[in-house]
N, C-alpha and C positions, 0 to 999 in steps of 0.2 A: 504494500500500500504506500502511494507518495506521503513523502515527509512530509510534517505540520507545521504550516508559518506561524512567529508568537502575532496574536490576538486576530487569527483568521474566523474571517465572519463563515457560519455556516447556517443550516438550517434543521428544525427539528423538522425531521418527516415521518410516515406507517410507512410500513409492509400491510403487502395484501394486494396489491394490484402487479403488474409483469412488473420487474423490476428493471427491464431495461427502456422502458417507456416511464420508469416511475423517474429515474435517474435523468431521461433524455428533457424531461420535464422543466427538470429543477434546474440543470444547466442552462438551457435557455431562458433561463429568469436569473442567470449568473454567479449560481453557485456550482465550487465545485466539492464541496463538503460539507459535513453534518452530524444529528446523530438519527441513528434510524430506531423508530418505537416499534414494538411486537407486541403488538393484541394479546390477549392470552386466548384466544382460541387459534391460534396462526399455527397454520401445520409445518415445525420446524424443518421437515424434511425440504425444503426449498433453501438451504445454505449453502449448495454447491452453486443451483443458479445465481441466488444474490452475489458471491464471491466473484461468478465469474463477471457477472454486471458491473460489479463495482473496478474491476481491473480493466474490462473495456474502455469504462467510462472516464477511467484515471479520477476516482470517485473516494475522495477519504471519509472513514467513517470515525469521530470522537467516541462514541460510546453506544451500546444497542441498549435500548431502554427496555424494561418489564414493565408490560400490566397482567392483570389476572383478571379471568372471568370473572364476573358478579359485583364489580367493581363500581360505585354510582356516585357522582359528582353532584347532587341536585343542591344539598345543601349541606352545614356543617356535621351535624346531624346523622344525616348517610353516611359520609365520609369516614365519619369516627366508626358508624357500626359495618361497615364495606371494604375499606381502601387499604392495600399493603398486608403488613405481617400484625397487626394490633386482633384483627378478629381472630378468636380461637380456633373456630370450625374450619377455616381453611386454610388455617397456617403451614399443616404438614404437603399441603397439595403444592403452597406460591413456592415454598422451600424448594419444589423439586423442579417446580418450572422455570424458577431463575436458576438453578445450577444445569439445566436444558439449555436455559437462552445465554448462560456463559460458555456453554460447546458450541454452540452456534457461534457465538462471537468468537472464539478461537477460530472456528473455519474460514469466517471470512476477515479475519485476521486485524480483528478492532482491539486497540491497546485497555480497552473499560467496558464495565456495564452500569447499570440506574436504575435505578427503581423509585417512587413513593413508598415508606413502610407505613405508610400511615401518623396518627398522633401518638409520640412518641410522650408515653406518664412520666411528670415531671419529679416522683418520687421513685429513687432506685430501689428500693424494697417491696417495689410492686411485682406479684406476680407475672403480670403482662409483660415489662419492663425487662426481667429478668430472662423470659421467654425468648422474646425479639432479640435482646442482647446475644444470646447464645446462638438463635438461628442467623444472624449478622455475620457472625466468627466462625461459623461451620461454611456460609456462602463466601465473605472473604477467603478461607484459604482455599476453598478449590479455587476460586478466581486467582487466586495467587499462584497455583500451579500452571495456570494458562498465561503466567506474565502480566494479569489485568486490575485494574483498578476498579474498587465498587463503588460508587457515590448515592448518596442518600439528597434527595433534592429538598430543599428546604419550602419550607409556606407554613407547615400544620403544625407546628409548636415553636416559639422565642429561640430566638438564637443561643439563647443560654445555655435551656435544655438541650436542643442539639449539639452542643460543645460536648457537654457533658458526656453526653451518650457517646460519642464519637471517641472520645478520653477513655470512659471507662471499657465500652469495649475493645480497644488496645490491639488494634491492628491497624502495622503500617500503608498497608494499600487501601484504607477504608477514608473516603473523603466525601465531597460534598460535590451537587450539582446545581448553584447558587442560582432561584430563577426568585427576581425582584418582585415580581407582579404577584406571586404565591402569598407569600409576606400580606402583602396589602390583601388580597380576596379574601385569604383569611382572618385579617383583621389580628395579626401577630406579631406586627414591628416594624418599625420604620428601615425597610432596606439598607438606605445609606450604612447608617447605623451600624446595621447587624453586620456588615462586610470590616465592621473593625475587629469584630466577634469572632468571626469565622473564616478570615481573609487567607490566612495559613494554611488552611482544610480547602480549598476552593481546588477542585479537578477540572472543571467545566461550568458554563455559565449560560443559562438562558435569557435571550433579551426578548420579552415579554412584558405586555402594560397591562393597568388594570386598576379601576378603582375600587375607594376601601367598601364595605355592606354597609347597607343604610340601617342604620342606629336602632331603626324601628320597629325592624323585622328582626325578631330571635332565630337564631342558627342562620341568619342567610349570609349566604356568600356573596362577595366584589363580582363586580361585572367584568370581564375582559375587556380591553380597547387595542385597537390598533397601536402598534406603535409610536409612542410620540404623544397620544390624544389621550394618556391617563393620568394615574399621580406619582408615577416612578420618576417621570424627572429624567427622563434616559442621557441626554448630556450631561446632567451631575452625576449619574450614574455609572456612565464610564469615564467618567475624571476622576470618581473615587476607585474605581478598578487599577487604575493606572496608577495613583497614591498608595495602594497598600501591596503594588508591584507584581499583581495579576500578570502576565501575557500570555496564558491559555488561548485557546479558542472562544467562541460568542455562538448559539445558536439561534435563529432566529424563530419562536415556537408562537403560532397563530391557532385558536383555536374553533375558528370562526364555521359553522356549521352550512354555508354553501360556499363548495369548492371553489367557483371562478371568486367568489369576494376573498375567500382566504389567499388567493395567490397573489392577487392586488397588493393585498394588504401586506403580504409576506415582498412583494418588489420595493414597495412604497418603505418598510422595515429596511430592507438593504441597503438603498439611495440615503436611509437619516444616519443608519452607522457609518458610512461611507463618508457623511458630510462631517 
């Protein structure tokens, strides 16, 4: 896979569609890297074509991201009882399909993988807590046999508690996949901020906007915005990146549910990091 320029703009994209049209896509919008998400229903047997995709296309991949089935964003609410490794009932299952989609990302030979674990209990004597910690350090070291990096993306609990957790579970390839807009939707900390917190731990970076939830609605979640149009402040945002001496990669992650407005939106994302 070509070598990675410091603070090259990429893209967060899926799997799921041919990947040599998924690929052809994004380069004509003028990326030529990213990181690619895997659905949790994505039949991983397609790792040879994506690999060979990604080498046609001279196509770098920062990190393959996990989701898991049953997984639901509607609100804080869901999230808590849905998202990552925090639910009980399907902890033994996400376990086995992220150390899946780290063999995957060994084939097609991406240095990381990511996940959401969910809301990470701010008391480490908690059952749950203790749980995720250990399932963390069993998926960190296989990753760590592939050479890769795991990152835990931040939004669903204060930068604090994530230090923490990151600390205490004590493993060196265990880092963060720093996305600003998370922060805010959640209603969890002033981004800026929290990159003073966790600027050391930072693997990968999504540039993504979004405003904070309205005050008024219990459990509700920030809205997403295009780039540029939320409360992240994307110019102070990577002038504080630059200040605590980042120059990772930036992916640009649109969440926008019809495809032509999210690719707009993801060109329009390109041209403001660019500026």
């Amino acid at each position: 896979m070509p070598a990675m320029n410091p603070f090259e703009i990429g893209v967060m994209f899926w799997a799921g569609r041919d990947p040599r049209e998924t690929l052809a896509e994004l380069k004509a919008l003028g990326f030529q890297s990213g990181q690619l998400g895997i659905p949790g229903d994505l039949d991983l047997s397609c790792a040879q074509a994506w690999r060979d995709a990604l080498h046609a296309a001279e196509f770098k991949l920062f990190t393959v991201f996990a989701a898991y089935n049953g997984e639901d964003y509607a609100d804080i609410p869901t999230v808590q009882r849905t998202v990552g490794f925090i639910p009980p009932a399907t902890r033994q299952e996400r376990e086995a399909r992220t150390i899946a989609v780290s063999d995957f990302a060994a084939v097609l030979g991406a240095p990381g993988i990511a996940t959401h674990i969910g809301f990470v209990p701010e008391e480490p004597t908690d059952p749950d807590y203790l749980a995720v910690r250990e399932m963390v350090r069993r998926i960190c070291d296989h990753a760590a046999a592939h050479g890769q990096t795991f990152a835990l993306e931040t939004g669903q609990e204060p930068a604090a508690v994530l230090q923490h957790f990151l600390d205490d579970t004590a493993r060196a390839n265990l880092g963060i996949n720093f996305d600003p807009a998370n922060m805010i939707l959640y209603g969890t900390g002033d981004p800026i901020e929290a990159l003073d917190i966790l600027g050391p731990r930072i693997l990968t970076v999504h540039a993504k906007d979004g405003n904070w939830p309205a005050k008024d609605v219990p459990g509700a979640l920030g809205e997403e915005q295009p780039l540029g149009q939320g409360a992240v402040g994307i110019p102070r945002f990577v002038a504080k990146l630059k200040a605590i001496g980042y120059n990772g990669p930036i992916s640009i992650e649109r969440e926008a549910s019809d495809p032509v407005q999210r690719l707009k939106d993801i060109a329009m994302g390109l041209a403001l990091l660019r500026a």
